[in-house]
Structures are given as structure tokens and as C-alpha cells.
C-alpha positions in Angstrom: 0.2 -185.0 -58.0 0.2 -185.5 -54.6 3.2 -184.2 -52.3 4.2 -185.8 -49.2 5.9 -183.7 -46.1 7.5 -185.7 -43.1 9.1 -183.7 -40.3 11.8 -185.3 -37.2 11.9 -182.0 -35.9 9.6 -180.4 -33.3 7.8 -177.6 -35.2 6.0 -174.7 -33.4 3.1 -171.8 -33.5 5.0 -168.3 -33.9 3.6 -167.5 -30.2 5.4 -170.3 -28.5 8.4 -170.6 -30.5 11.9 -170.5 -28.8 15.0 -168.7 -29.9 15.7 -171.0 -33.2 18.1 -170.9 -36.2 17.4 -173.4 -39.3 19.4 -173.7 -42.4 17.0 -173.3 -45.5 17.8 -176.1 -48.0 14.3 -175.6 -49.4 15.0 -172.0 -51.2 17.4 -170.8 -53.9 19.2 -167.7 -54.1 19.0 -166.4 -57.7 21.2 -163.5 -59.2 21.3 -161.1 -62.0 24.1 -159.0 -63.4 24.1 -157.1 -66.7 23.6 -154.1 -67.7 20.6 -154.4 -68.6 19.3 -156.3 -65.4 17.3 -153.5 -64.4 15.2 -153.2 -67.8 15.1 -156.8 -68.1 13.7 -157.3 -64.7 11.2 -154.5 -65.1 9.9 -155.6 -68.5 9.6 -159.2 -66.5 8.0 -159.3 -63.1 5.1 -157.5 -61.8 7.1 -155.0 -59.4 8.7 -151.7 -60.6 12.5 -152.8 -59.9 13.1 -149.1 -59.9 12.3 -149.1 -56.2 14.2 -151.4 -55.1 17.4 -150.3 -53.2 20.1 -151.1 -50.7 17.6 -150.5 -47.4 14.8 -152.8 -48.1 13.6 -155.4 -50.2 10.0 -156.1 -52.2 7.9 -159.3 -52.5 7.2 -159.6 -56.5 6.2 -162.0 -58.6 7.3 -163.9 -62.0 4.0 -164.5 -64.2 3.4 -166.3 -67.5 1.1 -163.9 -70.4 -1.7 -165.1 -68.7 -1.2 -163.6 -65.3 -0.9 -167.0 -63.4 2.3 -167.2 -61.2 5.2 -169.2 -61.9 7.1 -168.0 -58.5 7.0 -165.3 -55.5 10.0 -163.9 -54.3 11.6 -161.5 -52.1 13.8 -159.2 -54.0 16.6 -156.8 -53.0 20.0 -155.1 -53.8 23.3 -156.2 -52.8 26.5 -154.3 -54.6 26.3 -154.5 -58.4 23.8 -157.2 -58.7 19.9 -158.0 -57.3 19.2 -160.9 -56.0 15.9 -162.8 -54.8 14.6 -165.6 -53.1 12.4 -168.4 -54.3 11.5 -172.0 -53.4 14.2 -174.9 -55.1 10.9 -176.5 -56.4 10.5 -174.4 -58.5 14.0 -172.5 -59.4 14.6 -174.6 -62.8 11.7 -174.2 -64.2 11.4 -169.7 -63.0 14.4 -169.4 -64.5 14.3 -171.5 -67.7 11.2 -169.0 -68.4 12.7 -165.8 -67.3 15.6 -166.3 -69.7 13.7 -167.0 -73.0 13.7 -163.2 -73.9 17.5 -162.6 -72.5 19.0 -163.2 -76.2 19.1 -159.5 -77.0 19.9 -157.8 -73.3 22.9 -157.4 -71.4 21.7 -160.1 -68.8 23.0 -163.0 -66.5 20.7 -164.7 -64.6 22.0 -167.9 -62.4 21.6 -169.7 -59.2 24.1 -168.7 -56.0 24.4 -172.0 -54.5 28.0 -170.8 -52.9 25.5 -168.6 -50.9 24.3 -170.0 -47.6 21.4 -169.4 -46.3 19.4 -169.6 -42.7 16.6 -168.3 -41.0 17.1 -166.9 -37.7 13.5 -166.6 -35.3 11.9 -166.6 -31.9 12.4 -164.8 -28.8 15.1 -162.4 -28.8 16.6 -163.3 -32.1 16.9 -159.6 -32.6 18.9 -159.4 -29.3 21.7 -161.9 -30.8 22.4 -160.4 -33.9 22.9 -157.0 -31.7 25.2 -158.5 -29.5 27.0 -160.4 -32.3 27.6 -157.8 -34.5 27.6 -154.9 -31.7 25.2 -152.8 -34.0 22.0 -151.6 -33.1 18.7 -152.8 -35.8 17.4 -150.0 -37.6 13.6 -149.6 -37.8 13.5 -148.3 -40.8 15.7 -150.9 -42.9 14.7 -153.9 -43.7 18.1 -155.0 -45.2 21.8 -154.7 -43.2 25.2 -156.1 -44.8 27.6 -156.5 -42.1 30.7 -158.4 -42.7 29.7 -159.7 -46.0 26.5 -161.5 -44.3 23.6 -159.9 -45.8 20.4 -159.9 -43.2 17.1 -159.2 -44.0 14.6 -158.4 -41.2 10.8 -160.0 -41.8 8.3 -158.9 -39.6 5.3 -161.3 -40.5 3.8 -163.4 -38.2 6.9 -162.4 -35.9 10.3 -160.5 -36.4 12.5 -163.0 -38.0 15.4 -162.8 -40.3 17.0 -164.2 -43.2 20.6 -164.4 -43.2 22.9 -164.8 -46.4 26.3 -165.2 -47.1 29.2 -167.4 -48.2 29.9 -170.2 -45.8 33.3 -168.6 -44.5 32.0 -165.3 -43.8 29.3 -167.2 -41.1 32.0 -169.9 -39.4 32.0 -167.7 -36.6 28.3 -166.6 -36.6 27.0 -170.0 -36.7 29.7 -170.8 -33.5 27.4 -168.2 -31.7 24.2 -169.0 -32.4 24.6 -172.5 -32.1 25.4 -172.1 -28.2 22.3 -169.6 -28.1 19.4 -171.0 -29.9 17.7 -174.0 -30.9 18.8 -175.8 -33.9 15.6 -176.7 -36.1 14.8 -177.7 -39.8 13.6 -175.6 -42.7 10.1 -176.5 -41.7 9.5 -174.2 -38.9 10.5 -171.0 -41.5 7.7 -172.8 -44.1 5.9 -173.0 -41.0 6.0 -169.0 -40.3 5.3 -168.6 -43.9 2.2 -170.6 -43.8 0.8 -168.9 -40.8 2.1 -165.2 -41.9 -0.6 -165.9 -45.2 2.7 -166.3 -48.1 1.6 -168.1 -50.7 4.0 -171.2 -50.9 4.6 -171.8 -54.9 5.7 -175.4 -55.2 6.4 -176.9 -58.6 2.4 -178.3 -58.3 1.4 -175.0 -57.9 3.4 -173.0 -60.0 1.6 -171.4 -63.6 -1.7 -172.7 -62.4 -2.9 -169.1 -60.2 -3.4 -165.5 -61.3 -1.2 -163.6 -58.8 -4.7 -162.0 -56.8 -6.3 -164.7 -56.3 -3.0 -166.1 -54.3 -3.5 -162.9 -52.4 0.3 -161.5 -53.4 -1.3 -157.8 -54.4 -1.8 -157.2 -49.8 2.3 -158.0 -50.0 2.7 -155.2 -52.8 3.4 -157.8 -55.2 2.0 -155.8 -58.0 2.5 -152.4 -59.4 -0.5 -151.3 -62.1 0.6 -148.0 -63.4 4.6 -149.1 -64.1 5.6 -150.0 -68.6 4.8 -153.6 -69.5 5.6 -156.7 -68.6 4.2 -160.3 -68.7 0.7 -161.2 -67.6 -0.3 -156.9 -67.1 -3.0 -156.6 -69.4 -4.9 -160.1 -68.3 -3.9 -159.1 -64.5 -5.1 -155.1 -64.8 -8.4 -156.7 -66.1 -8.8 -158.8 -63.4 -8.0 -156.4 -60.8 -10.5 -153.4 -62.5 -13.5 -156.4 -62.9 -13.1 -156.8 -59.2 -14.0 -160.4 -59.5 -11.2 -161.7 -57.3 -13.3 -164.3 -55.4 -10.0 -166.0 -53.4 -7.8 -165.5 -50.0 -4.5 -167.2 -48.7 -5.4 -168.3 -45.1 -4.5 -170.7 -42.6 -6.4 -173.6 -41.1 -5.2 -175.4 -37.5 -7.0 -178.5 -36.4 -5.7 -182.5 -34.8 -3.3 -184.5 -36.5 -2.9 -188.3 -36.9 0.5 -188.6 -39.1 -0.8 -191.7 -40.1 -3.5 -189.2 -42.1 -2.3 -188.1 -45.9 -2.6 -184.5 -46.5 -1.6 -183.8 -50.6 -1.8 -180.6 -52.5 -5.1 -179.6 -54.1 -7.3 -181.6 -51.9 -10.4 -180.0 -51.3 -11.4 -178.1 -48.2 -15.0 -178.3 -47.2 -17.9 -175.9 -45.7 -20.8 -178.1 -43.8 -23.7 -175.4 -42.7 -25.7 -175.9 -39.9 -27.9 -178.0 -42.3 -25.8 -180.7 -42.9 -24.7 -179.2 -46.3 -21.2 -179.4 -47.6 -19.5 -177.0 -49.8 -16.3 -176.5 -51.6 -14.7 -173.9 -49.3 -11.0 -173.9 -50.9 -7.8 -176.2 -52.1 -4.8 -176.8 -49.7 -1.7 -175.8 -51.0 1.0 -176.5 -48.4 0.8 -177.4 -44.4 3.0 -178.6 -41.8 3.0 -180.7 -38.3 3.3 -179.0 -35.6 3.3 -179.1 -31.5 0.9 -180.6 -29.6 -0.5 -182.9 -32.2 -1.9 -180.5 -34.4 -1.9 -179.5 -38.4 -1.5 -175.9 -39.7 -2.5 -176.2 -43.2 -2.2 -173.1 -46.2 -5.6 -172.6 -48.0 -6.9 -171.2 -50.8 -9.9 -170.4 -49.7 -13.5 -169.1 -51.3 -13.8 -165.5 -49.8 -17.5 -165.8 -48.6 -16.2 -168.9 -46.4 -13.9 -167.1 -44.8 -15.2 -165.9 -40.9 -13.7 -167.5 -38.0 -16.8 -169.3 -36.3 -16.7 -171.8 -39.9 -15.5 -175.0 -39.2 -13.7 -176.8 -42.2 -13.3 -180.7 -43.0 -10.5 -182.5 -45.4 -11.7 -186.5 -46.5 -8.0 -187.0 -45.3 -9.0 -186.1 -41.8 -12.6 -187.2 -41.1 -14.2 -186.2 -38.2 -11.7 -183.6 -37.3 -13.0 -180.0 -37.3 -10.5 -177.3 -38.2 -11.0 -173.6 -38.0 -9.1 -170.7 -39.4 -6.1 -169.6 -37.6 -5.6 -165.8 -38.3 -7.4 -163.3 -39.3 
């Protein structure tokens, strides 16, 4: 299925991104209560929930028996409840699946959507939220709840922040930052996540991927040696084979809008032959400044060193070359 992406707004590399604030339409903020959220949780996603607390959050993942991914997340604690971030595309369908063994447990699992939620970024966003809040960021915490707005300090490909609460706790926040940074769409964040090597799980992409080969174990998605939970024994196979043959990278080359970029369209290796090769699949991208294209691969291991240059067929002629190592 192909999976069109338009953008109005200017969209730019983490290095040359200005002070910037975009509300984040494109995720959901799911909660659980219960008591037995924590057991339920545990027996569900890859991560042991036991070490989550109130300082910092974990990336985790939601996997069907057979390892592949139905979502990411990031994951934390906030009073008597978690709660964890995931894309919209795919929020119906995560939590229809997470619930189907809920009957017996002490669980309630539902989508905020009184919550806001916006991405603060760029060149001293840090700065801001100190002078707003007249607090100094810890170092060490990764999470800080300050007047009921929750903010959660990410430091890949840049320190940036995800903000959280209900709408009337940010009225006066929002009148701040407005007059301070540049007001952008949610695309810059998916651009941030595409160049910080996240795997972007749209509803294409969603139960078709076991969780290493979408790179999630470098994010500490995984825990081996916790109890059970959906997907271990095919996953813990896969990771003591050592037969993991994939990476999450990026790609940067021109752009002509006029050009179709879809999910799943092939990525291609020509040697200095004249031989092509499937390199990888493209799994999200964005526009950005300058006329160019940063697009999220899947790529083929062995094809992944920096002098390679890649082609798309919706882009002929146009070399691109990976953008981070």
C-alpha cells in the first residue's frame, strides 16, 4: 500500500534547525491503570516494566507470538498510572491486541486524547524551559513534572523534549514559547526520528518485522533474561542464532516533489560494475531544506558503509548516500 507524505512547512537537518515547537497530532498517548498494570505489562511487552520509574523512561516494544512488532514506544511513570507513546497509525489496532488477554487482570488500557502533546527542539530549547519554569534540567533525569506538564528530555540526534499535559495546564507555556521559537509541523519531530535511526511503525509496517531486525535491541528495547511474554522464545532464538542480517539507517539525496516516494519500495546497491542489488526497503522519509529527501531504511547490513551510493526507481538518476553513521 503505498503512503503518501506532503509537507507546507519548512523542515530541517538537526544541525541547522532553529529554536522550534510543533504540536504532535501524529502520536497517541496511551494509559494503563489497574492493579495489575504492572504484571499485565510485563507478561506483554519486551521490556521488564519493573524498571521503569518516575526519573526516566524506556523505549519497548509490543510484539505478536512471532516476535514481529506491532508498535515502539516510549514508556514511563506518571502518578498511579504508566503511560507511553506510540504513532495514531497504529494506536487502534496496538491496543485492540494488547487487550485480548485483559479479561482476567485488574487492567484499563485507553487512549488520553485530553492530553496534549508537543515537541519542543533546536537551539537553546533547553534554555526556555529553564527560564520558564525557573528550574535548572537535571542530567541525570530524563523525565520532570512541573506544574502538571510532564517533560521528557530526548537526546538523539539532538536534545529535544516532549512535552505533555492537559491543554489548561500549557495556556501559559504555549504564550511563551510562541514569542520565542518557531512554530513548525509534526514533521520536523518525524524528521529527528528518522535521522536519530527510530524505527517509524506505521500501520504498513506494523506485525510485518521481528523487533532486531528494526534495530530496537541498540534502544534497549529488549530484555532476555526477564518471565515471559509475547514473541520471547521466537525473538531469544533469533538473537542466540546471530542471524540478524538488517539495520535502521538514514539516506539523504535531491528531491523533485513531483517524484512519489511509498513505503516498501526498494532501495538499490549498483557496484562499480554496473550491478544492481537489493540494498534495503524504505519505511518512512520526509522533505526537507534545500531540496533534499531524508528517507528511513531498512537496510542489508553488508551495504551499509558510507562511500555506497543508493538509487530508488522513484528517483532515477539521483544518487543518495547514507546520512549517519
Amino acid at each position: 500500500m503505498k503512503n503518501y507524505i506532503f509537507s507546507n512547512k519548512t523542515i530541517y537537518l538537526s544541525k541547522d534547525l532553529p529554536t522550534t515547537y510543533m504540536n504532535l497530532n501524529g502520536w497517541s498517548i496511551i494509559c494503563v491503570t489497574g492493579l495489575d498494570k504492572k504484571k499485565y505489562l510485563n507478561n506483554q511487552f519486551t521490556i521488564d516494566i519493573n524498571m521503569i520509574n518516575y526519573d526516566n523512561y524506556k523505549f519497548g516494544a509490543h510484539c505478536n507470538i512471532n516476535g514481529k512488532v506491532w508498535t515502539s514506544f516510549l514508556i514511563f511513570q506518571y502518578k498511579h498510572f504508566y503511560i507511553y507513546i506510540v504513532r495514531s497509525s497504529v494506536c487502534k489496532k496496538h491496543i485492540h491486541e494488547l487487550k485480548k488477554y485483559s479479561l482476567f487482570s485488574k487492567v484499563n488500557i485507553f487512549e488520553e486524547k485530553k492530553f496534549c502533546l508537543f515537541g519542543l527542539c533546536g537551539l537553546n530549547s533547553s534554555k526556555l524551559l529553564e527560564n520558564f519554569f525557573s528550574i535548572k534540567l537535571s542530567k541525570k533525569k530524563s523525565i520532570l513534572v512541573i506544574h502538571n506538564i510532564i517533560i521528557l528530555k530526548i537526546n538523539k540526534p539532538i536534545e529535544r523534549f516532549l512535552i505533555i499535559a492537559y491543554k489548561k495546564y500549557l495556556v501559559d507555556f504555549l504564550k511563551f514559547i510562541n514569542c520565542k521559537a518557531k512554530y513548525s509541523n509534526e514533521m520536523q519531530w518525524l524528521e529527528l526520528d528518522i535521522e536519530s535511526c527510530f524505527p517509524i511503525m506505521n500501520k504498513e509496517i506494523m506485525g510485518r518485522f521481528i523487533l532486531q531486525s528494526l534495530d530496537l535491541k541498540k534502544w534497549g528495547a529488549i530484555n532476555f533474561n526477564k518471565g515471559c511474554y509475547y514473541g520471547q522464545e521466537i525473538l531469544c532464538k533469533y538473537e542466540n542464532k546471530k542471524i540478524n542480517k538488517f539495520i535502521i539507517c538514514s539516506i539523504i539525496g535531491k528531491s523533485n516533489k513531483n517524484n512519489i516516494t511509498y513505503i516498501f519500495e526498494p532501495v538499490e546497491y549498483k557496484d562499480v560494475f554496473g550491478n544492481r542489488y537489493n540494498a534495503g526497503m524504505v519505511l518512512s522519509w520526509v522533505h526537507i531544506h534545500k531540496k533534499k529527501i531524508l528517507l528511513q531504511v531498512r537496510m542489508k547490513i553488508n551495504f551499509f558503509k558510507r562511500e555506497n551510493n543508493f538509487f530508488l526507481l522513484s528517483h532515477q538518476d539521483i544518487d543518495f548516500k547514507i546520512y549517519n553513521m
